[in-house]
C-alpha positions in Angstrom: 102.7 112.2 71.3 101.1 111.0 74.5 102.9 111.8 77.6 102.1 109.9 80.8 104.5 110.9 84.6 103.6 108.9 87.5 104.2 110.3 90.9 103.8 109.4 94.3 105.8 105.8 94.5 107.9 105.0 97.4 108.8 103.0 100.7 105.9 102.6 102.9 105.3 99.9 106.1 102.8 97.2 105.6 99.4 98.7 106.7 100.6 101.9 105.3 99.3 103.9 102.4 100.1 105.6 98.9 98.7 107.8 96.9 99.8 107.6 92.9 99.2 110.0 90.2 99.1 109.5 86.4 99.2 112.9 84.9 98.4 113.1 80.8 99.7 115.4 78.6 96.3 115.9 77.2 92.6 115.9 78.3 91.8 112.2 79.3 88.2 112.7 77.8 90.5 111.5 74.6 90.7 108.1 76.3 88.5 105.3 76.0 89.9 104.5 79.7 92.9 104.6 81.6 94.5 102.3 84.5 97.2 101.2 86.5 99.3 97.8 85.9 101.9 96.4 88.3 105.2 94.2 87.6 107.7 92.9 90.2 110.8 91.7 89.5 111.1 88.4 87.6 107.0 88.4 87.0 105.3 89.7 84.3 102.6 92.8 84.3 99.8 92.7 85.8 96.7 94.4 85.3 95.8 96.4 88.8 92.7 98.4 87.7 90.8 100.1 85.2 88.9 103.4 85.0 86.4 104.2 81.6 85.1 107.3 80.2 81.7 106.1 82.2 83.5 105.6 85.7 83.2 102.4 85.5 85.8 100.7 87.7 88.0 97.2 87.6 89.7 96.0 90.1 92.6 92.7 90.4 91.0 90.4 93.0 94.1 90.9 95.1 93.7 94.4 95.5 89.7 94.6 95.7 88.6 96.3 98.8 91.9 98.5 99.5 92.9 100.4 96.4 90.7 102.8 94.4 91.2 104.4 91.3 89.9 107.7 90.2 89.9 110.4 87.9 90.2 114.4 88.4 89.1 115.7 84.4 90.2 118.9 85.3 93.4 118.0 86.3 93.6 115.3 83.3 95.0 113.3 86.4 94.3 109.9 87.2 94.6 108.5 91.0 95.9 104.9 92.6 94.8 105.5 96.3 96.1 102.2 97.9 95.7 101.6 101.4 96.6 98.6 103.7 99.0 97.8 101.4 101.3 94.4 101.8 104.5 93.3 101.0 103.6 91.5 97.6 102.3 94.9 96.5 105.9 96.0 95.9 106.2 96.6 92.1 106.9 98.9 89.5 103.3 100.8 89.2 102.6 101.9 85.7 100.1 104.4 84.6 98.2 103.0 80.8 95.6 104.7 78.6 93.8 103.6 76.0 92.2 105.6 72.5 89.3 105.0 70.4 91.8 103.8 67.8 92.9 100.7 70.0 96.7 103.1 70.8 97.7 102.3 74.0 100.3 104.7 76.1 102.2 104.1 79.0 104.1 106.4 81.6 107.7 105.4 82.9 106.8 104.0 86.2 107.3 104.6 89.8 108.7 101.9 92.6 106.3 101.4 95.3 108.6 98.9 98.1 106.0 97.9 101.0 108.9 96.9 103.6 109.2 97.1 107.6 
């Protein structure tokens, strides 16, 4: 069983920034990739980025330029660094990683409010 426990949600001012952490219960060489997805209430979830085996990176076009994922394999940790954040960034953040077998985990998720 898969364990992912985000970390690192909060209330930050617009312009502000957060740092979120997705730590796995195993070594994240075992996944095909792993990223973070968004939802706010009443919406559905939303893709927020992706991070591969090969560092390749995927960003939303709302968030391009400010956040930036990344990936610590010692620490089997992966990283949300957001920055400049805005009010419509407030959401439930959820941590997702994907296997070779097409299995797809998800942590419990951790309230980021962007508010003045």
């Amino acid at each position: 069983q898969v364990q992912l426990v985000e970390s690192g949600g909060g209330l930050v001012q617009p312009g502000g920034s957060l740092r979120l952490s997705c730590a796995a219960s195993r070594s994240i060489f075992s996944f095909n990739g792993m990223g973070w997805y968004r939802q706010a209430p009443g919406k559905q979830r939303d893709l927020v980025t992706t991070i591969t085996g090969g560092d390749t990176t995927n960003y939303a076009d709302s968030v391009k330029g400010r956040f930036t994922i990344a990936r610590d394999n010692a620490k089997n940790t992966v990283y949300l660094q957001m920055n400049s954040l805005k009010p419509e960034d407030t959401a439930v953040y959820y941590c997702n990683a994907w296997d070779s077998f097409e299995r797809s985990f998800w942590g419990q998720g951790t309230q980021v409010t962007v508010s003045s």
